[in-house]
N, CA, C and O of each residue as an XYZ file, in Angstrom:
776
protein
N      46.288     50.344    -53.889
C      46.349     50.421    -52.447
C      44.949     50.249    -51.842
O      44.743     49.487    -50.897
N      43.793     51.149    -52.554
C      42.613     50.981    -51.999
C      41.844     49.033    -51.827
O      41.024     48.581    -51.028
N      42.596     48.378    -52.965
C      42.028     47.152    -52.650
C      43.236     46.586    -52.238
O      43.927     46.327    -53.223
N      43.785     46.282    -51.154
C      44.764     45.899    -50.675
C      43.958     46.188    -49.590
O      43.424     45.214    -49.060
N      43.702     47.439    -49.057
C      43.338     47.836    -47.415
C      41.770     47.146    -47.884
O      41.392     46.408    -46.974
N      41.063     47.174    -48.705
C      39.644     46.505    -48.408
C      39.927     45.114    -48.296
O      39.233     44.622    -47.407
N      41.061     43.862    -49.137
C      41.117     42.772    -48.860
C      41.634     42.551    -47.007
O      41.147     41.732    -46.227
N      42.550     43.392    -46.760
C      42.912     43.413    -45.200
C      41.875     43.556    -44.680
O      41.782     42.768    -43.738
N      40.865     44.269    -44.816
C      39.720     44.375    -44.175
C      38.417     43.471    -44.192
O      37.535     43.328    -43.345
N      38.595     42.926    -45.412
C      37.691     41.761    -45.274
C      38.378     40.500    -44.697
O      37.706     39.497    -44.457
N      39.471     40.535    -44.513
C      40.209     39.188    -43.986
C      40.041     39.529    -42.773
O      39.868     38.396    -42.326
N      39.931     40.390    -41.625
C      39.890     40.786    -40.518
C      38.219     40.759    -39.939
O      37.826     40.321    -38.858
N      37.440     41.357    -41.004
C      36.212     41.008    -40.511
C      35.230     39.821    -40.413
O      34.113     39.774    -39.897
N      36.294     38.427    -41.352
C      35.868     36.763    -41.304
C      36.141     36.605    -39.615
O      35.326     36.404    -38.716
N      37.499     36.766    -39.567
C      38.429     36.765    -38.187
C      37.131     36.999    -36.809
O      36.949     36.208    -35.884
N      36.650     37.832    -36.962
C      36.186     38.816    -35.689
C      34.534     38.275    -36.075
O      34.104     37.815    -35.017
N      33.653     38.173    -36.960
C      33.045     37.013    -36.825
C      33.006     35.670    -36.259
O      32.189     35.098    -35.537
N      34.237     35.284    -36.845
C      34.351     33.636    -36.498
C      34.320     33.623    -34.620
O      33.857     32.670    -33.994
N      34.842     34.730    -34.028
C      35.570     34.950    -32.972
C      34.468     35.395    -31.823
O      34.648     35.430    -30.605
N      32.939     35.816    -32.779
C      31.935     36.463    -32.183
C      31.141     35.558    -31.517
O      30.170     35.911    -30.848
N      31.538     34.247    -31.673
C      30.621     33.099    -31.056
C      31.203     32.798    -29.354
O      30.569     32.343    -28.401
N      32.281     33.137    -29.415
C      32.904     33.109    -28.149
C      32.232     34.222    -26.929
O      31.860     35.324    -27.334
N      32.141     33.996    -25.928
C      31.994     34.302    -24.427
C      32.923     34.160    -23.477
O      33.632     33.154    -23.448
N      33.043     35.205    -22.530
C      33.946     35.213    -21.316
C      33.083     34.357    -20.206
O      31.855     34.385    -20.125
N      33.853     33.688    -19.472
C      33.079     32.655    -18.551
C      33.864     33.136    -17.068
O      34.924     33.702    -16.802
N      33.238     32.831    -16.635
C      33.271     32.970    -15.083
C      33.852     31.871    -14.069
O      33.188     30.937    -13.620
N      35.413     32.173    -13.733
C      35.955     31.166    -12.911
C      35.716     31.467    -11.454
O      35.164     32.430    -10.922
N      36.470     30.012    -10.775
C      35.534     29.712     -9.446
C      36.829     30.845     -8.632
O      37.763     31.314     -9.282
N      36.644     31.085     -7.318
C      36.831     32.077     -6.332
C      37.670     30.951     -5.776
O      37.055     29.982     -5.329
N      39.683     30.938     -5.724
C      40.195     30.326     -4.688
C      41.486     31.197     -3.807
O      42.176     32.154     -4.161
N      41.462     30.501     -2.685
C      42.476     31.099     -1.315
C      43.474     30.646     -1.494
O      44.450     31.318     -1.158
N      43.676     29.390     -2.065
C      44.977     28.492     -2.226
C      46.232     29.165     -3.328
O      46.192     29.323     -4.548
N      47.313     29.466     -2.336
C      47.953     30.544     -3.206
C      49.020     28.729     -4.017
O      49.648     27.943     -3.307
N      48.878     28.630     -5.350
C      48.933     27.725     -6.302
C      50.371     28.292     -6.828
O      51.136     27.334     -6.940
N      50.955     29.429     -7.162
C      51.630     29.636     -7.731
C      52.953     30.320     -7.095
O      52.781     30.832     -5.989
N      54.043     30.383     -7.565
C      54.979     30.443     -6.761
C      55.768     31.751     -7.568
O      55.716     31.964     -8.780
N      56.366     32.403     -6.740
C      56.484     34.039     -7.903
C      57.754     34.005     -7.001
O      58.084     33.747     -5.843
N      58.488     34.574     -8.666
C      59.951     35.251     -7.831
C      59.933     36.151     -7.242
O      58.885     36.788     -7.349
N      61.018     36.744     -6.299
C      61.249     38.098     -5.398
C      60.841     39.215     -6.233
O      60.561     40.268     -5.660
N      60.774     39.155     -7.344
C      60.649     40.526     -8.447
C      58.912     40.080     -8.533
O      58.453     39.052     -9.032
N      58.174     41.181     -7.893
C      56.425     40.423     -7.751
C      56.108     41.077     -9.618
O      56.604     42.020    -10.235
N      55.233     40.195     -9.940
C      55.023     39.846    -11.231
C      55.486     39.093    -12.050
O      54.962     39.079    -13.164
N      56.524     38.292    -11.790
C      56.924     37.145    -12.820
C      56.545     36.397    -11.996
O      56.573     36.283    -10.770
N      55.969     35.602    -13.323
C      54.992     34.284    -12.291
C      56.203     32.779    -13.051
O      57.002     32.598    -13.970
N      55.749     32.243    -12.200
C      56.215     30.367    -12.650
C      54.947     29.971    -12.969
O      53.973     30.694    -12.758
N      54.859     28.633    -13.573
C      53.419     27.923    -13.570
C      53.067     27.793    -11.782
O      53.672     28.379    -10.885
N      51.853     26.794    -11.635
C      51.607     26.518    -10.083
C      52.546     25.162    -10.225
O      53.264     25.154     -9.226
N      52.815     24.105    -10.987
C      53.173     23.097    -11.029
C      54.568     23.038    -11.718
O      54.461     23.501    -12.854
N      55.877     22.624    -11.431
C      56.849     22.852    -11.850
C      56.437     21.947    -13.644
O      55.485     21.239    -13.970
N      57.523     22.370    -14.337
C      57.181     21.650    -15.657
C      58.714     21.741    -15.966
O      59.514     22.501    -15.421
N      59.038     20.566    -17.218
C      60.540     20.640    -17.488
C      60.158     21.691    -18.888
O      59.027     22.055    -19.211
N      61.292     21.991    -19.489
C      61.139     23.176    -20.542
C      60.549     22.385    -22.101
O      59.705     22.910    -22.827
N      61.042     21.383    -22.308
C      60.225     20.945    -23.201
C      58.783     20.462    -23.130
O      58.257     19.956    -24.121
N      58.080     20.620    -21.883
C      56.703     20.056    -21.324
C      55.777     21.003    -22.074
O      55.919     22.222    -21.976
N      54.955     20.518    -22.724
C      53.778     21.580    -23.599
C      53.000     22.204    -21.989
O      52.661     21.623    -20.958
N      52.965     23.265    -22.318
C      51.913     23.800    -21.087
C      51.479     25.153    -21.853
O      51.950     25.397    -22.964
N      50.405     26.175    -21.112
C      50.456     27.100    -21.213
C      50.933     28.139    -20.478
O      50.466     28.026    -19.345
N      51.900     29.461    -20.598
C      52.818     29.853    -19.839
C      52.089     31.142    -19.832
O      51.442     31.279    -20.871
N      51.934     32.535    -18.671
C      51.655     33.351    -18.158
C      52.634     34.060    -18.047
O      53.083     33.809    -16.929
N      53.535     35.145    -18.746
C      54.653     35.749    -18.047
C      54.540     37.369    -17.890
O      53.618     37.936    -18.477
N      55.141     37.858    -17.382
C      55.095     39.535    -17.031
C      53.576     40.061    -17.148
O      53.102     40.532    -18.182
N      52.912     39.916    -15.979
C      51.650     39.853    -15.713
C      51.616     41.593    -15.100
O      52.478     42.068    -14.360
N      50.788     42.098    -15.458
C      50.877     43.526    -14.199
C      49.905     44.348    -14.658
O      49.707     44.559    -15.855
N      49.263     44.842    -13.729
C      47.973     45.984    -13.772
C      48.779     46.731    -13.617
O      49.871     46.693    -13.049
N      47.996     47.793    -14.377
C      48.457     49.281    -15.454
C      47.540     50.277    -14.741
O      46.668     50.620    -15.540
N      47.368     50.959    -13.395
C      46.323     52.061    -12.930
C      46.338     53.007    -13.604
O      47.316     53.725    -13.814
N      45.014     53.156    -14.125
C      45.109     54.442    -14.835
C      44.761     55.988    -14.474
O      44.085     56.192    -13.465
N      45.178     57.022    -15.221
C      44.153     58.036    -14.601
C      42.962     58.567    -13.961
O      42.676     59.612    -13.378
N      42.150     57.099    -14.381
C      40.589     57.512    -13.775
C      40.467     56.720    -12.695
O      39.390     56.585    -12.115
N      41.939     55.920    -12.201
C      41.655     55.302    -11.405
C      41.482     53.440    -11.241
O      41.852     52.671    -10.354
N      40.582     53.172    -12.836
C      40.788     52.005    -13.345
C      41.765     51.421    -13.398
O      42.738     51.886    -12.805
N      41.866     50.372    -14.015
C      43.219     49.591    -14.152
C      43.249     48.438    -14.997
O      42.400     47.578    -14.764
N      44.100     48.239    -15.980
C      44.400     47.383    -17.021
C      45.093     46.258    -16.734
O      46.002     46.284    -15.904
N      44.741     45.139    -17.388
C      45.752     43.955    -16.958
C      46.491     43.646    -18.215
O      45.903     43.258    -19.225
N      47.682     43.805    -18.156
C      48.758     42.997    -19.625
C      49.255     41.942    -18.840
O      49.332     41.850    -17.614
N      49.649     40.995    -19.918
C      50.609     40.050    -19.636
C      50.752     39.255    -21.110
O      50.004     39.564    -22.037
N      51.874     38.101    -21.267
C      52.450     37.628    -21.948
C      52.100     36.340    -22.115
O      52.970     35.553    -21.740
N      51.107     35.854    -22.557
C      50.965     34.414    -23.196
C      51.526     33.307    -24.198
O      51.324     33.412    -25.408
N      52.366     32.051    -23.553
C      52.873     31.760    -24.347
C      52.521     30.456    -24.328
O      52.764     29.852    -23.283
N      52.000     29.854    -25.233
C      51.071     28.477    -25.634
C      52.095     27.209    -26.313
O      52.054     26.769    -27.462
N      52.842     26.876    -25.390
C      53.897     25.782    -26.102
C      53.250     24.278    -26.163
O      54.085     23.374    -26.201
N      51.745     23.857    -26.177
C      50.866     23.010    -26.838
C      50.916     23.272    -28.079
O      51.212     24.336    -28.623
N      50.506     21.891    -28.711
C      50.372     21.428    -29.954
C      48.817     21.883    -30.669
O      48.398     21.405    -31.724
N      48.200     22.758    -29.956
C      46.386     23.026    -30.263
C      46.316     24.267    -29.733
O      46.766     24.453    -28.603
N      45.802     25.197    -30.387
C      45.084     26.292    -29.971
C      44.292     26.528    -28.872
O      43.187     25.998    -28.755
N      44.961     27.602    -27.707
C      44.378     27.525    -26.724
C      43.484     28.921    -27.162
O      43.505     29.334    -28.321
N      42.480     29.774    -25.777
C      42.190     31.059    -26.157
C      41.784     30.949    -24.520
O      41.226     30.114    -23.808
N      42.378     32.255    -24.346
C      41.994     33.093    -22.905
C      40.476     33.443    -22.869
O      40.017     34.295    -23.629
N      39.900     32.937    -22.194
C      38.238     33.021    -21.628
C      38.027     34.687    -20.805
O      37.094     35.489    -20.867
N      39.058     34.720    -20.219
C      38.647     35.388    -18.633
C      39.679     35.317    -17.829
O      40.589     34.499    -17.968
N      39.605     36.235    -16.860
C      40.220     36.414    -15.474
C      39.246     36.835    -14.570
O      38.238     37.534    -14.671
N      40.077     35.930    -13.193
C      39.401     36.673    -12.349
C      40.254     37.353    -11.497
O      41.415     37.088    -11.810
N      40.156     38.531    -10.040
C      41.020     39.369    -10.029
C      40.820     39.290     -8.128
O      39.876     39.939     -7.678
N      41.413     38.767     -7.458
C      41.565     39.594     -6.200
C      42.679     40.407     -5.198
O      43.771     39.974     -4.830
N      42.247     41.323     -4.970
C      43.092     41.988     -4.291
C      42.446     41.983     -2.568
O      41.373     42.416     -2.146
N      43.498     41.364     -1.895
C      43.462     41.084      0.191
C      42.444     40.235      0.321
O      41.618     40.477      1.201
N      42.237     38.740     -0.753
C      41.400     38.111     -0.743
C      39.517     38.489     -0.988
O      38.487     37.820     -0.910
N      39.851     39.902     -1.302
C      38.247     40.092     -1.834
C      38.080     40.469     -3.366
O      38.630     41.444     -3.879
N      37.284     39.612     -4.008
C      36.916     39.397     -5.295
C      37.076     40.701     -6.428
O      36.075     41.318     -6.062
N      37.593     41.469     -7.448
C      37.355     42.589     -7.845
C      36.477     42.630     -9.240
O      36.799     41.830    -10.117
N      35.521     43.417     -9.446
C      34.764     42.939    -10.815
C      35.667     43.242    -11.733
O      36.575     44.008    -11.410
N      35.614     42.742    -12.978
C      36.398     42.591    -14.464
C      35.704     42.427    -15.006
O      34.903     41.496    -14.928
N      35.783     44.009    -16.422
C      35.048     44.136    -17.597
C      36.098     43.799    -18.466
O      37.139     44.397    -18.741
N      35.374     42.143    -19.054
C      36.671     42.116    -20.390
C      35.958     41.895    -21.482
O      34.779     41.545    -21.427
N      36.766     42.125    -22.858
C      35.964     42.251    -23.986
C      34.627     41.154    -24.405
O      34.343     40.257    -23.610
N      34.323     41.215    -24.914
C      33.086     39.841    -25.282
C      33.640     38.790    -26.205
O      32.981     37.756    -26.310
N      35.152     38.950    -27.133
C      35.754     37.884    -27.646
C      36.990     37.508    -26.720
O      37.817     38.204    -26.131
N      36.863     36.615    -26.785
C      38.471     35.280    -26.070
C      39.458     36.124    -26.979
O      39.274     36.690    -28.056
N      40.879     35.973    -25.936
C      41.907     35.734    -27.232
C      42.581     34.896    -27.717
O      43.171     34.194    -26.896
N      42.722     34.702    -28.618
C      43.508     32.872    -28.991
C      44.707     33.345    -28.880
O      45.162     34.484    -28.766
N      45.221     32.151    -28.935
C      46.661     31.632    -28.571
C      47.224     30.677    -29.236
O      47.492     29.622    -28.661
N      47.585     30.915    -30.920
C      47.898     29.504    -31.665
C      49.085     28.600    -30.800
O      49.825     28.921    -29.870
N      48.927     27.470    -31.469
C      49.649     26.780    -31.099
C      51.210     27.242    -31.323
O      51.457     28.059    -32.210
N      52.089     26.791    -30.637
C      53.362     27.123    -30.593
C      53.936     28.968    -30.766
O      54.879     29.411    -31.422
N      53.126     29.554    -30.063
C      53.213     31.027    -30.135
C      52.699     32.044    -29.072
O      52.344     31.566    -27.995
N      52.644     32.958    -29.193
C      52.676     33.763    -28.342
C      51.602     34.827    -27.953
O      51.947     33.874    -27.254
N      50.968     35.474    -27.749
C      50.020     36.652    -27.728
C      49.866     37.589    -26.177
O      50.379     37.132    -25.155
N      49.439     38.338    -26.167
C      49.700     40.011    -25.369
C      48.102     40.113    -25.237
O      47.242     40.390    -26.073
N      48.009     39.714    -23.577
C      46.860     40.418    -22.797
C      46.912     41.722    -22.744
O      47.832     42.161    -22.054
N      45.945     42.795    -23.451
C      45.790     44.026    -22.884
C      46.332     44.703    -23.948
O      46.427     45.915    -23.754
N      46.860     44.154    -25.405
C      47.319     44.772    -26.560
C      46.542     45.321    -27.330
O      46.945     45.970    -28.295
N      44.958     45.118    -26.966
C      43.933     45.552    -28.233
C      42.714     45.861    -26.714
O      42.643     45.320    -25.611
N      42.155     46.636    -27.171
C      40.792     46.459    -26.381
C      39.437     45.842    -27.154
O      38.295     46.139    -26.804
N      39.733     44.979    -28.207
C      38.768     44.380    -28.861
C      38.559     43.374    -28.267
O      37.453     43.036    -27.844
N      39.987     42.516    -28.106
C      39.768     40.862    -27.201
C      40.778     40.920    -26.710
O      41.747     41.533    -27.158
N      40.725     40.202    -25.559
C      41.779     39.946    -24.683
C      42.118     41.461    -24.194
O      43.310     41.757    -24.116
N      41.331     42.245    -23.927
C      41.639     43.073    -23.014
C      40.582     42.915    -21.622
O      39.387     42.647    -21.751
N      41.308     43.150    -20.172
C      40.346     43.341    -19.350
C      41.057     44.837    -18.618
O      42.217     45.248    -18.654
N      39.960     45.348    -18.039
C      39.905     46.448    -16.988
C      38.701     46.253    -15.787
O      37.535     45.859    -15.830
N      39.764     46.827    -14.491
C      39.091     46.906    -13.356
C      38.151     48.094    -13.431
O      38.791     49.128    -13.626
N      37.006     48.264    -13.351
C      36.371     49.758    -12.947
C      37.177     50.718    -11.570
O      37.486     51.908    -11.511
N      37.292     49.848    -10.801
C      38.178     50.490     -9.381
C      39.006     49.621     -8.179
O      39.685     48.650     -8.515
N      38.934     49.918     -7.146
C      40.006     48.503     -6.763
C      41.365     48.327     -5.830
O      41.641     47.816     -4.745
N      41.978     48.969     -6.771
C      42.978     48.800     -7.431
C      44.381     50.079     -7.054
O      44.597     51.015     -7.824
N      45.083     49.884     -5.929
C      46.097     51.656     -6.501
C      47.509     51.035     -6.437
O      47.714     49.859     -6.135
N      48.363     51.842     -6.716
C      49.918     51.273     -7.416
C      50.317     51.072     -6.427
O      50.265     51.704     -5.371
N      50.866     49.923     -6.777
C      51.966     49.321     -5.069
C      51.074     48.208     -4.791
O      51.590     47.195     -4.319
N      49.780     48.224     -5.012
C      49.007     47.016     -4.696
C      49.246     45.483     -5.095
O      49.503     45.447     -6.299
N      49.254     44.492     -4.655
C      49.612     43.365     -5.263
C      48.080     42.093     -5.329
O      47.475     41.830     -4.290
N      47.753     41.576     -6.430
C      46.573     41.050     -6.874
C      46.733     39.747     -6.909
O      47.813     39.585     -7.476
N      46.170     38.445     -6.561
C      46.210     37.879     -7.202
C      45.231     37.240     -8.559
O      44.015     37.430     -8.540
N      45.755     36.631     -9.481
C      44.936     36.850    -10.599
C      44.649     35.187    -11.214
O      45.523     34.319    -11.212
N      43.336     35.002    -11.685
C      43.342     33.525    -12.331
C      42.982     34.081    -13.550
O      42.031     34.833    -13.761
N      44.149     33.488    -14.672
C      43.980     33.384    -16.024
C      43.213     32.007    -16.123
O      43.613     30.966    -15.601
N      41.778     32.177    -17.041
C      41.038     30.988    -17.252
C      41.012     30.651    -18.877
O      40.466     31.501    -19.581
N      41.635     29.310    -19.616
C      41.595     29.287    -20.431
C      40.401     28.420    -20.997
O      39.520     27.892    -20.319
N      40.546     28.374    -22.397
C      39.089     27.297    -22.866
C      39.461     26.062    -22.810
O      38.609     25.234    -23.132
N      40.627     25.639    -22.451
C      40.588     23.998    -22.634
C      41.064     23.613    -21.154
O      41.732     22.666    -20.741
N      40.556     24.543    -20.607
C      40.277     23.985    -18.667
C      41.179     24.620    -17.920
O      40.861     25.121    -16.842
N      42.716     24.689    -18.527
C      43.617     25.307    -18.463
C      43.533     26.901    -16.687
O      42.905     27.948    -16.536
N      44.085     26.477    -16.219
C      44.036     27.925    -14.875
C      45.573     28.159    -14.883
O      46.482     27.401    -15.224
N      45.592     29.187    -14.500
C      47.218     29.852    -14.545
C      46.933     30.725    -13.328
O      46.026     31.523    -13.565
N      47.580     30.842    -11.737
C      47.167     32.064    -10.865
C      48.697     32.810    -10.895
O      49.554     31.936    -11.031
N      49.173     33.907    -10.825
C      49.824     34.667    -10.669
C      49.527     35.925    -10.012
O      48.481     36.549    -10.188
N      50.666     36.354     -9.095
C      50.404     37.352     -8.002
C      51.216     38.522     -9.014
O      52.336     38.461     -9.521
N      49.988     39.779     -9.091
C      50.671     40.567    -10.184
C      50.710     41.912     -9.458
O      49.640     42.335     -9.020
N      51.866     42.662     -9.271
C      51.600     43.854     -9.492
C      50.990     45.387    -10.224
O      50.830     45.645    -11.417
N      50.705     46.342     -8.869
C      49.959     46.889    -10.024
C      50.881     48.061     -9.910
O      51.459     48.439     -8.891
N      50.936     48.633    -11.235
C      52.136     50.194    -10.990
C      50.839     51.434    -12.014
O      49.887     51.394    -12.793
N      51.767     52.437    -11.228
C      50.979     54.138    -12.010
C      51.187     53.607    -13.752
O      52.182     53.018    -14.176
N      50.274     53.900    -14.360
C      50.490     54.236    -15.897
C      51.195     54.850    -16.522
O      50.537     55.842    -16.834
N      52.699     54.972    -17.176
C      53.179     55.846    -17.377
C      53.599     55.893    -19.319
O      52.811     55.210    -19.973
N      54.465     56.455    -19.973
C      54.472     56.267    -21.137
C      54.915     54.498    -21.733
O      54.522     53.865    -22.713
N      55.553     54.269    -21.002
C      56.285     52.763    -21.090
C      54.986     51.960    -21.177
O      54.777     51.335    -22.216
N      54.243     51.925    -20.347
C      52.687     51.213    -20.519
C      51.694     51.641    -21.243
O      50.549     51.421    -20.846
N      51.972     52.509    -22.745
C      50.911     53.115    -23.333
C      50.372     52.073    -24.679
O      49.659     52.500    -25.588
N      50.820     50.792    -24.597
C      50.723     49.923    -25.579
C      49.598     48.716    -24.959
O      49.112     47.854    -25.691
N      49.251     48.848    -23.292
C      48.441     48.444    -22.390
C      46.967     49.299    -22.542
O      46.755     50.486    -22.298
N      45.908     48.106    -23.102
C      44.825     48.833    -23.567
C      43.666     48.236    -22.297
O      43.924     47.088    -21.934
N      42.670     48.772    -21.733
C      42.040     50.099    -21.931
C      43.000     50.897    -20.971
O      43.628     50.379    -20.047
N      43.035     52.659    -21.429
C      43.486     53.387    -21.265
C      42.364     54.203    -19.804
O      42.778     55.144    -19.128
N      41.228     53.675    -19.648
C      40.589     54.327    -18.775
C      39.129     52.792    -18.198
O      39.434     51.627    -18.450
N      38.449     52.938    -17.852
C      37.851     52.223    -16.999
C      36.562     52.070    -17.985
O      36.387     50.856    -18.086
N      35.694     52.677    -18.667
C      34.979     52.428    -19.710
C      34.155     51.143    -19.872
O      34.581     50.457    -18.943
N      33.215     50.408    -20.515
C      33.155     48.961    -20.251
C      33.094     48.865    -21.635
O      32.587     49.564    -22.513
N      33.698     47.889    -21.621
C      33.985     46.694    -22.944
C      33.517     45.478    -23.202
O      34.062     44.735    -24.018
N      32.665     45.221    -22.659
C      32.375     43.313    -22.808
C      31.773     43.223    -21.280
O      31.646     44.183    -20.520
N      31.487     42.076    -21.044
C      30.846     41.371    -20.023
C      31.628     41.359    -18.610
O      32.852     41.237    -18.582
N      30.838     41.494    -17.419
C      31.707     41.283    -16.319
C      31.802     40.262    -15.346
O      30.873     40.070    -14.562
N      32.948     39.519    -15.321
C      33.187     38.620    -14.777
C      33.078     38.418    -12.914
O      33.505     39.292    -12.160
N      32.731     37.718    -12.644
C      32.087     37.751    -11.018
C      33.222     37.055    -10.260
O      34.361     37.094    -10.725
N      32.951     36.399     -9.076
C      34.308     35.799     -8.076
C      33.113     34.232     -8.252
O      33.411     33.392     -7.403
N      32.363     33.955     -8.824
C      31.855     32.422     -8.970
C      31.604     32.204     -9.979
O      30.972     32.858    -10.808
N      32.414     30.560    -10.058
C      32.176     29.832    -10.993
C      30.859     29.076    -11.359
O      30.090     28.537    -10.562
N      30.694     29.168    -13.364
C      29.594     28.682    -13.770
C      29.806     27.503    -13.510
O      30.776     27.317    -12.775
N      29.005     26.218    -13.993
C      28.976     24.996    -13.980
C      30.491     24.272    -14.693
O      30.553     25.030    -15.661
N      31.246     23.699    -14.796
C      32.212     22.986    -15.652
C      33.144     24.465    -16.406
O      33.673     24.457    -17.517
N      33.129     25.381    -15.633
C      33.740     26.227    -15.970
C      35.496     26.188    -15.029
O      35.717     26.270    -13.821
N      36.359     26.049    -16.073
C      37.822     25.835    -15.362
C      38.316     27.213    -14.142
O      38.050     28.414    -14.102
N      38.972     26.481    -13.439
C      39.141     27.201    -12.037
C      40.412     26.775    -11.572
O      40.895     25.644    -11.614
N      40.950     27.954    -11.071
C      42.414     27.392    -10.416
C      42.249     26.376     -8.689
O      43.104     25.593     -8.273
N      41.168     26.656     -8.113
C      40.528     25.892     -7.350
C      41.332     24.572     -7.265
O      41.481     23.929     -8.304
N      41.789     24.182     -6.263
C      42.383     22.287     -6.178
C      40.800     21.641     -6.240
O      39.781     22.087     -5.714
N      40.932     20.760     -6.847
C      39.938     19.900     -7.366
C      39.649     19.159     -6.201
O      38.799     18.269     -6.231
């Protein structure tokens, strides 16, 4: 058993190396509401209709998690129906059109091809938290920024933290990684109309 959990562990620590070269980048600040959300706020559509076999990258059940200290967590559901590995860079976050800072981890999270992965499942990568902001009932809108240019905006709700959301990581406001601003770097992808 003991070399079983050290091979798991050395297979995990190639992983999180390889993964250490990555940076969160900073998307551009837009007004243009891009995306179109059902009556139930948090399920998002893409901004651009797509037929179901169309490779895209998909955003679903998006929602800030307020926590006890006030902070607030973002989960959602990534689903990468491209033929190439995408990886989540960043978000950016506003709530009544003013910009909110976001501490997210210092690794991307990938997104193999033809599969799936969970914003806010680990606080290693692919987790972000608001420091403040943020209170339940509030509605955000949010740009998922991916690495291959890729923008996704969805209008997400935010609800109280309760046991149902205890699988939504960070659990408190804390910082984790780098913080993302309301302006974009140079050639950095943006939900922005071009």
């Amino acid at each position: 058993m003991k070399y079983i959990l050290l091979g798991l562990a050395a297979v995990v620590g190639v992983v999180l190396v390889g993964a250490a070269g990555l940076v969160l980048v900073d998307g551009g600040d837009s007004s243009a509401d891009l995306a179109r959300v059902d009556a139930r706020a948090g399920t998002l559509r893409s901004a651009v209709d797509v037929a179901v076999d169309d490779p895209s990258v998909q955003v679903t059940s998006p929602l800030l998690v307020v926590n006890r200290d006030g902070s607030a967590a973002l989960g959602a559901s990534v689903e990468n129906r491209t033929d190439v590995e995408v990886a989540l860079m960043g978000v950016l976050v506003q709530v009544d059109r003013s910009p909110l800072a976001v501490n997210g981890t210092p690794w991307a999270l990938p997104v193999p091809a033809g599969q799936r992965a969970r914003v806010g499942a680990a606080s290693d990568a692919g987790g972000f938290v608001l420091p403040k902001g943020v209170v339940p009932g509030a509605h955000a809108e949010v740009q998922f920024l991916f690495d291959d240019g890729t923008c996704v905006l969805a209008d997400v709700r935010a609800v109280a933290r309760t046991d149902r959301h205890r699988q939504i990581f960070p659990r408190t406001g804390r910082p984790i990684g780098p913080v993302t601003t309301a302006r974009a770097r140079a050639g950095a992808p943006s939900c922005a109309p071009g």
